[in-house]
C-alpha positions, -999 to 999 in steps of 0.1 A, spaced: -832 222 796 -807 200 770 -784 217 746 -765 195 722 -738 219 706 -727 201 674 -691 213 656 -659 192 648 -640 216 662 -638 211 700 -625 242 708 -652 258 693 -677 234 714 -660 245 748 -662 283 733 -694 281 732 -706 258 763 -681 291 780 -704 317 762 -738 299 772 -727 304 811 -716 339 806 -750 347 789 -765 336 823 -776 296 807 -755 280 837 -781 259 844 -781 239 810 -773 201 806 -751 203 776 -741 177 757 -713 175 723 -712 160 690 -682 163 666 -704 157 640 -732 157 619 -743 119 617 -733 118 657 -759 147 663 -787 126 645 -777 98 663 -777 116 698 -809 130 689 -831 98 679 -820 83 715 -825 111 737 -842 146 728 -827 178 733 -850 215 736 -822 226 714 -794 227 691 -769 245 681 -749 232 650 -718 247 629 -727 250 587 -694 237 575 -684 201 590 -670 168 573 -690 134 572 -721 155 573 -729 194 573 -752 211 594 -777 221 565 -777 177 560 -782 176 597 -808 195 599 -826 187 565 -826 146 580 -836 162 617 -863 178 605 -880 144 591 -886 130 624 -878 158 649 -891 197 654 -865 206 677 -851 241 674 -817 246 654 -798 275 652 -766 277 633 -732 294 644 -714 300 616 -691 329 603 -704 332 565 -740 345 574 -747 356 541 -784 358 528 -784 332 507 -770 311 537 -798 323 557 -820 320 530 -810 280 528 -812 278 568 -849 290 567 -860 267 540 -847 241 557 -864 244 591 -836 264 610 -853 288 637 -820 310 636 -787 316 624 -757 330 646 -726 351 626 -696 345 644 -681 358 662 -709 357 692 -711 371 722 -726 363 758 -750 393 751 -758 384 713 -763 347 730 -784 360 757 -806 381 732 -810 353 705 -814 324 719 -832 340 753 -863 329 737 -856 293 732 -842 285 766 -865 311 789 
């Protein structure tokens, strides 16, 4: 299975490629993208079975990712994201998101959220 983990932040990519393994996903190809557009981009050449995409980023946001994903791909997106407030969730939803992640996560909140998306 293909993960493409999506947030400017690469320590926050290599956080959670680390907390995919410990869940017991070791066998994942994972690939990056440090941003929104380079996501989209990624995704048009070569499909992933799932992503999993920070809210807040520059260039473009996760919610804009996912609202221009979801016009030519079905793919499942999750957010990570420490403000998971309802109306956050509420926006995620509308928009096509299959779940939302608060941060901080775990390897067992990993392993029991997104178990069902890379089974």
């Amino acid at each position: 299975m293909k993960v493409l983990i999506v947030d400017d932040s690469r320590a926050m990519r290599m956080i959670i490629r680390r907390t995919l393994r410990q869940a017991g996903f070791s066998r994942l190809e994972i690939r990056e993208a440090a941003s929104g557009r380079d996501a989209l981009a990624q995704a048009d050449v070569e499909p992933v079975d799932l992503i999993l995409a920070d809210w807040s980023m520059p260039e473009m946001d996760g919610l804009t990712l996912l609202i221009e994903l979801r016009k030519t791909h079905q793919t499942p997106f999750c957010f990570l994201t420490p403000q998971g407030t309802q109306q956050m969730r509420d926006k995620a939803r509308a928009a096509g998101a299959n779940l939302l992640i608060s941060k901080p996560f775990t390897p067992d909140s990993f392993a029991e959220d997104l178990g069902r998306f890379l089974a």
